[in-house]
C-alpha atoms as one frame of an Amber mdcrd trajectory, in Angstrom:
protein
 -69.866   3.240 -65.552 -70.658   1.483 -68.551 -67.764   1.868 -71.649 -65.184
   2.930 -68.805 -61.198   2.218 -68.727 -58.480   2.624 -66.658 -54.802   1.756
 -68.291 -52.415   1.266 -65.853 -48.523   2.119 -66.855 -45.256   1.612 -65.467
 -42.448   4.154 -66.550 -38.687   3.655 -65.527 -36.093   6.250 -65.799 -32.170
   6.002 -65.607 -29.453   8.881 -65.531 -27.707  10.236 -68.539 -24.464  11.513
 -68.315 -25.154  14.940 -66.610 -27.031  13.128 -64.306 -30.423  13.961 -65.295
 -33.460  11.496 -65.214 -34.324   9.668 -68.819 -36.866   7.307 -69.781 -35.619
   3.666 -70.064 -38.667   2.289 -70.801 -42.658   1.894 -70.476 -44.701  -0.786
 -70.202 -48.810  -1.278 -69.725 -50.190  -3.263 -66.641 -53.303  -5.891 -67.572
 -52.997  -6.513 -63.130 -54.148  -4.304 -61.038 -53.119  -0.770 -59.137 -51.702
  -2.980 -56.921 -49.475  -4.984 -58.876 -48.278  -2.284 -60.873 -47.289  -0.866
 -57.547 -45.563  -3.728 -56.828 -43.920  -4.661 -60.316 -42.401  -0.937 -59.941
 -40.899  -1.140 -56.458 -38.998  -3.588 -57.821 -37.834  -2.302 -60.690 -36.785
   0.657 -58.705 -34.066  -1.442 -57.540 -32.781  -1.321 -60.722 -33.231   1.880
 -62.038 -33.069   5.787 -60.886 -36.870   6.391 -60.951 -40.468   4.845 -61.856
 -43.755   5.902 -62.125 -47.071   4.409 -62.250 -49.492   6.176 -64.027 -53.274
   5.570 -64.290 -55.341   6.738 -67.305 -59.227   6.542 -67.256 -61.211   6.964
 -70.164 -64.350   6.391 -71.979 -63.302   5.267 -75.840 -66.810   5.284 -77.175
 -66.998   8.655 -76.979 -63.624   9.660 -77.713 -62.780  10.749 -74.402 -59.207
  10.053 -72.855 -58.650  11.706 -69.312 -55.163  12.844 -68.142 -53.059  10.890
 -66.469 -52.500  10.559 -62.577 -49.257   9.575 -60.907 -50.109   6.550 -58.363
 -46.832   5.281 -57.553 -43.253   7.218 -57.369 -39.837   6.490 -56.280 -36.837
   8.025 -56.881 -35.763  10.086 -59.527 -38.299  10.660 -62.871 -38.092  14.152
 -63.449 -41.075  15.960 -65.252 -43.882  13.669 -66.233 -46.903  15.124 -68.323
């Protein structure tokens, strides 16, 4: 459909001290589902968790839809 998105993004998530899942860090995928997929199965290696999250939307009318999990491994706790 015409004036479509999808964002694609990667979330990784270490343990604090009590052990609970944290955020590390997020990035935003130009690739595509794939890749993302890819990019985060490899950073799971290196951290607890990560998510990939996909986000479509339609800007010119102001609409943003919520996001859906495509991709996770390990340990991310809640994600909204």
């Amino acid at each position: 459909m015409p004036g479509t998105f999808s964002a694609l993004s990667i979330f990784a998530y270490d343990l604090d001290d009590r052990g609970e899942p944290i955020q590390a860090w997020e990035t935003v995928v130009s690739g595509t589902e794939e890749e993302a997929i890819a990019e985060a199965k490899e950073a799971a290696s290196r951290h607890a968790g990560v998510l990939v999250v996909r986000r479509d939307g339609r800007p010119a009318v102001g609409e943003e839809g919520d996001p859906v999990v495509v991709f996770r491994a390990g340990r991310t706790g809640d994600f909204d």
